[in-house]
VEXZA-720406 format. One record per atom (N, C-alpha, C): x, y, z. Coordinates in pm, whole numbers, plus 50000, padded with zeros to 5 digits. Each point is the difference from the previous one (the first is absolute). Example, Ala and Ser with C-alpha at 12.3 -4.5 7.8 and 13.67 -1.06 7.14 Angstrom:
BEGIN
513194943150780 499115011950000 500905012050000 499655010549928 500825011950006 499235010950073 
//
This chain:
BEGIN
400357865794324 500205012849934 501085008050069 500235009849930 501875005450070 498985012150005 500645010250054 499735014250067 501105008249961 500175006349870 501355004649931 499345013250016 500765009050003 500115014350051 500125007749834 499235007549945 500425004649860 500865003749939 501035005750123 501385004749988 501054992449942 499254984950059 501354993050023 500274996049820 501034991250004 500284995649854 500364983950009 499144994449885 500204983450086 500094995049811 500894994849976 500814992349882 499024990449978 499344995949855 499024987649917 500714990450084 501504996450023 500414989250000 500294997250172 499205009450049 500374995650169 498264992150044 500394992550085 499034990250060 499505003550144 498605006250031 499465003950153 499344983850030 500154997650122 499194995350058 498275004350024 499424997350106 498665004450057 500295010450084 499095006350005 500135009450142 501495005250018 500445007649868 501785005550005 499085010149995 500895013650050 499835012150056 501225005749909 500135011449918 501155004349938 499595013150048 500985011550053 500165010850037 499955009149898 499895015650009 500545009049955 501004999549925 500604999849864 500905002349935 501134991049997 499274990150049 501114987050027 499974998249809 501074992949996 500694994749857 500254979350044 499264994249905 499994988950020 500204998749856 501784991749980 500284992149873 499434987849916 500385000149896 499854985249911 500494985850111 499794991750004 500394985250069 499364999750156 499725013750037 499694998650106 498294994650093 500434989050120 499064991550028 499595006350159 498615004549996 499825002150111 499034991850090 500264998250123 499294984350032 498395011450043 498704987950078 499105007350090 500305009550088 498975008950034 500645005650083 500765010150049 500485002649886 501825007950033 499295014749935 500775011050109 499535006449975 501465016049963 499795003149889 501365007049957 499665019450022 500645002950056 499945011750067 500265014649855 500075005650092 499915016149885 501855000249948 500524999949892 501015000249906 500994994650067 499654986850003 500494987150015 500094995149833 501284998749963 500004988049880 500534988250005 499774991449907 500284988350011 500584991549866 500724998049939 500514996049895 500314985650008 499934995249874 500014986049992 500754988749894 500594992649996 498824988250075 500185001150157 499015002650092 499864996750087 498514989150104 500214996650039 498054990150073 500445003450142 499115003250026 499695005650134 498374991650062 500174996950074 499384990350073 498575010950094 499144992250104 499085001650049 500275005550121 499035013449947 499775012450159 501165002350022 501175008449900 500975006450051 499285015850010 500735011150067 499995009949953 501045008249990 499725009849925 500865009149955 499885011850046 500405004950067 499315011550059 500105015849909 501775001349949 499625012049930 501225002149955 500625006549845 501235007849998 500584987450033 500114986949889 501064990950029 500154991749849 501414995750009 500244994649812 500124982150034 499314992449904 500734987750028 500254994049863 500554990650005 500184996749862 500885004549875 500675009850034 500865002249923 501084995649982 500815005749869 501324995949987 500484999250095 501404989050034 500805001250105 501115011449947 500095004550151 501575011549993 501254990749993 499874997449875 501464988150001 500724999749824 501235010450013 500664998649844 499304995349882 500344984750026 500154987349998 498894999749872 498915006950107 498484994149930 500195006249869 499154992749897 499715005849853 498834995649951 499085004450070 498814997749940 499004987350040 501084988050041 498634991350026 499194995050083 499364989049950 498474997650018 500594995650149 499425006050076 500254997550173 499075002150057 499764998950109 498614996850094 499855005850158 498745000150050 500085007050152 498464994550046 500324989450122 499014990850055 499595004250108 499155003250055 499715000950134 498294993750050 499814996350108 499464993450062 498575005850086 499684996050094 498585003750002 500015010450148 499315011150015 500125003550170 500735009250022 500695003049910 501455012449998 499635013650018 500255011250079 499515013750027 501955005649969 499415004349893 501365015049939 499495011750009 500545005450106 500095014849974 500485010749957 500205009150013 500225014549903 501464997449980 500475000249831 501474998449954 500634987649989 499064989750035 501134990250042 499884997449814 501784994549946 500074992749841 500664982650078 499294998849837 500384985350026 500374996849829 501214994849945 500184996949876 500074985149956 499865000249872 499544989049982 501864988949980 499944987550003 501074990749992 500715006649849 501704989549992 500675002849894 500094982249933 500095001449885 500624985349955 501394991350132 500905011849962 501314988250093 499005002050164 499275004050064 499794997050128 498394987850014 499734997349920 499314991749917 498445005949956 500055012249986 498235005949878 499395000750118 500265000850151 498834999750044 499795008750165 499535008950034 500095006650119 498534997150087 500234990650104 498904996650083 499355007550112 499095002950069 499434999450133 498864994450035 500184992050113 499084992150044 498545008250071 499624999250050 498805001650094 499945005150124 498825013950032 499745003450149 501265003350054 501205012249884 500745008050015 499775013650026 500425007450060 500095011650004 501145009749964 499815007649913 501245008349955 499395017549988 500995002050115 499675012850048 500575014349911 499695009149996 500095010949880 502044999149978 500015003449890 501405001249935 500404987349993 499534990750091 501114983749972 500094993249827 501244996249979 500114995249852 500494985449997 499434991749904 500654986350010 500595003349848 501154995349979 500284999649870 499964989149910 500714996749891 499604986749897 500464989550033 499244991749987 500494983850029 500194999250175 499125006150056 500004999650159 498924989349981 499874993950180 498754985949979 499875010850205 498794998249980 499795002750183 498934993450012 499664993850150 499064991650036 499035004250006 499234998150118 498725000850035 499825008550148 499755008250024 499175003550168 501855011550038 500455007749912 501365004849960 499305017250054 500855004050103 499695014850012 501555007249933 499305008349895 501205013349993 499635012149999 500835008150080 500225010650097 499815009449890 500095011850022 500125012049906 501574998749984 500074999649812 500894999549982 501074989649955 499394988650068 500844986149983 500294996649873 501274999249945 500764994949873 499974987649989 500014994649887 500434986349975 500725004649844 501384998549976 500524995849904 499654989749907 500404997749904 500134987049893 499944987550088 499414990249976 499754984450038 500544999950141 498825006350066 499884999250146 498884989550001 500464990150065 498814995750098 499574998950139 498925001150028 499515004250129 498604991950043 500384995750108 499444985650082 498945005650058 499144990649994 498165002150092 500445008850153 499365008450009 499645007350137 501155004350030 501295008249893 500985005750021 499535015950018 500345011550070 499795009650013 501305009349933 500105011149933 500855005349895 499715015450075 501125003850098 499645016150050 500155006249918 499805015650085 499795010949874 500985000049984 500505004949862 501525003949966 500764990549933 499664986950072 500744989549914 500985000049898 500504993749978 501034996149841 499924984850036 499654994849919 500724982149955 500524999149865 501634998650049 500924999349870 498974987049932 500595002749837 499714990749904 500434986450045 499634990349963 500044985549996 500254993750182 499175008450076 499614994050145 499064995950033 500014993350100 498554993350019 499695001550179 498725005249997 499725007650137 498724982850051 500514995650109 499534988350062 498545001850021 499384992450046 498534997450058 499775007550133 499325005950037 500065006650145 501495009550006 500575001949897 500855011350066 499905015450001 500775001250086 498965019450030 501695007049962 499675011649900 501365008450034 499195013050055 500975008850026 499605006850058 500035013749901 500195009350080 499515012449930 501255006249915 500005000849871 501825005949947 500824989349989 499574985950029 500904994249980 500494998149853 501574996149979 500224996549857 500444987150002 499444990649930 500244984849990 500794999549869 501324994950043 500784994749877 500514985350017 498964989350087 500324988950010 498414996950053 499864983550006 498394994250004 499985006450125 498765001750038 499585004950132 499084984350047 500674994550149 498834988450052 499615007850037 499154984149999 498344998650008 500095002150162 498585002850061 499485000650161 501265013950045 500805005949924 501335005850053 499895013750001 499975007550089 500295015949999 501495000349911 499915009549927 500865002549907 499945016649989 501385009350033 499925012650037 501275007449957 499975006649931 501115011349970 500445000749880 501215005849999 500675009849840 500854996049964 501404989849918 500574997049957 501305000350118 499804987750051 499204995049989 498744994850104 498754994649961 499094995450075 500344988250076 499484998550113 499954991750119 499394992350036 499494989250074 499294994650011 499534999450199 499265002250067 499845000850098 498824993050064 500034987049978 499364986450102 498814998849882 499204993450072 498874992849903 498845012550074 499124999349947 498935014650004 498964992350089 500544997450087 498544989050093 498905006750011 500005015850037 498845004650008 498914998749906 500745003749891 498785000849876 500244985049995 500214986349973 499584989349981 499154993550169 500005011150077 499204995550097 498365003449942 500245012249960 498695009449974 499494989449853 500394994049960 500304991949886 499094983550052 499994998350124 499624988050021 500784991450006 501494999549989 501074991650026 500014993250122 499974989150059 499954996650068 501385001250100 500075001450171 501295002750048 500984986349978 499544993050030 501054988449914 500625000049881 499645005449904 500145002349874 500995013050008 499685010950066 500945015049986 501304994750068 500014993650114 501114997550073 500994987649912 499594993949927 500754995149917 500295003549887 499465004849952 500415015449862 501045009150088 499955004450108 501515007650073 500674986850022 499894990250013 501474988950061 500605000949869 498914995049882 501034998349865 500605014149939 499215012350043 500645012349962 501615002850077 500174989450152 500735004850067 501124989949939 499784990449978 501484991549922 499975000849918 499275009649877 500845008149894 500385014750002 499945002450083 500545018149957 500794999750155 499704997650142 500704996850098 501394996250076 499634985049948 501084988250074 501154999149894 500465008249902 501355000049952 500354988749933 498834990050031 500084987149864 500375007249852 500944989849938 499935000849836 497984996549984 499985007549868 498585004949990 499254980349954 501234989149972 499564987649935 499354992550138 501375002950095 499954995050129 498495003250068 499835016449996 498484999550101 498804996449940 500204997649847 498844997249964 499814982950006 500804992750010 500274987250025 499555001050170 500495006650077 499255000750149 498455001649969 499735011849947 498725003650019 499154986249938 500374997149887 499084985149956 499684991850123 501534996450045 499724989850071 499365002450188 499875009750005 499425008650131 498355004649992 500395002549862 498425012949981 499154993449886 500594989549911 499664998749884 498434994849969 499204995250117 499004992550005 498495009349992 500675017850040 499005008649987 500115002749877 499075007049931 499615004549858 500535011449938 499895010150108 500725011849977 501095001350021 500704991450067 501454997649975 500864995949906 499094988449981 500534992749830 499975008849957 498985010749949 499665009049862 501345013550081 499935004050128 501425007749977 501394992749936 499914986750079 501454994649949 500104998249845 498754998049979 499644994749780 500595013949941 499425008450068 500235014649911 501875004950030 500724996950066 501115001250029 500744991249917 499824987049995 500284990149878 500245003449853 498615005850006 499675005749880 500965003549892 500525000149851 500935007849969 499415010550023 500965008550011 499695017849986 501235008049962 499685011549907 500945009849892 500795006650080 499345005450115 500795005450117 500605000650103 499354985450050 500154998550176 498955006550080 500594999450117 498545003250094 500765007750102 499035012350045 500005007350112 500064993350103 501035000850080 500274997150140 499635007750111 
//
């Protein structure tokens, strides 16, 4: 049974789980799927199609699912997925995907998105993802498991923020941000060593951090062409895991390039 508040307003065509909690004056659309669990705060809406997964909450005063802020859009049938474990707080929007970025705006699981932060359409973010008060994400950002997004943030459109990477506070990203990588400043942003602390606090093992800085140090460092150190780092570093997956994500195509 759900626990709907009289205030609130909940659409024939939206779907509660068990044990959903709907707030005060919350507005819940047509398409919309709410998993167990989840519990939607006081004028919080939610528009749809969106499915929302198990034991998120919503805490209060937040939009998801809507149109994307994008020209472009005209009307269609587009979508907004998210996953199980998620705590949004006060303000944060999240819009739903466009056709050309492909119909679909993701978040994974056991995120946190702190008051004002916005993901916009056709963004994909992982799982175990802190954002700061404030943190932006533009159009078809993606953003890697256990990346941290400070307050203030900007991530230009069509970047992709690594696994474990931390920016810092104000930063503006107009290129991928690595993974394990402190990433810091204003146009432009910087990159300043691999974040050992927090992948210590992380459980990283010291074998593991000290070779995430060797391969951080023969690409942004040793003045190699960027083909050259990653051809070192394979053949030096390549046998650890988190190395491959830095060197994979550098490989990677990408729209922008990458913060150095």
């Amino acid at each position: 049974m759900a626990n709907i508040h009289p205030t609130a307003i909940i659409d024939p065509g939206a779907t509660l789980g068990s044990d959903v909690t709907i707030g005060p004056y919350a507005v819940i659309g047509d398409g919309v799927e709410i998993g167990d669990e989840t519990e939607i705060g006081p004028h919080v809406r939610i528009a749809g199609p969106t499915k929302i997964g198990r034991r998120n909450r919503f805490t209060g005063s937040a939009s998801f699912g809507t149109d994307p802020q994008d020209l472009k859009f005209g009307g269609e049938k587009t979508r907004l997925e998210i996953g199980d474990d998620n705590l949004f707080r006060e303000f944060v929007t999240v819009n739903r995907g466009t056709m050309g970025g492909g119909g679909v705006t993701t978040i994974a699981s056991k995120n946190l998105f702190m008051a004002y932060s916005h993901v916009a359409h056709d963004c994909h973010v992982g799982s175990n993802v802190i954002f700061a008060n404030n943190g932006t994400l533009a159009g078809h950002v993606e953003v890697g498991d256990f990346a941290t997004i400070g307050a203030f943030c900007a991530v230009h459109q069509f970047c992709r923020v690594g696994n474990h990477a931390f920016l810092g506070g104000d930063t503006i990203v107009t290129q991928d941000a690595l993974p394990f990588v402190k990433t810091v400043g204003s146009r432009p942003a910087k990159t300043y060593g691999v974040n050992h602390i927090g992948l210590q606090r992380k459980g990283f093992a010291p074998e593991t951090v000290e070779a995430l800085r060797k391969a951080y140090k023969l690409l942004v460092r040793s003045h190699l062409l960027q083909a050259d150190a990653l051809e070192k780092i394979d053949a030096e570093l390549g046998s650890i895991p988190e190395v491959r997956y830095f060197a994979d994500f550098i490989k990677a195509a990408s729209k922008r390039g990458i913060v150095r």
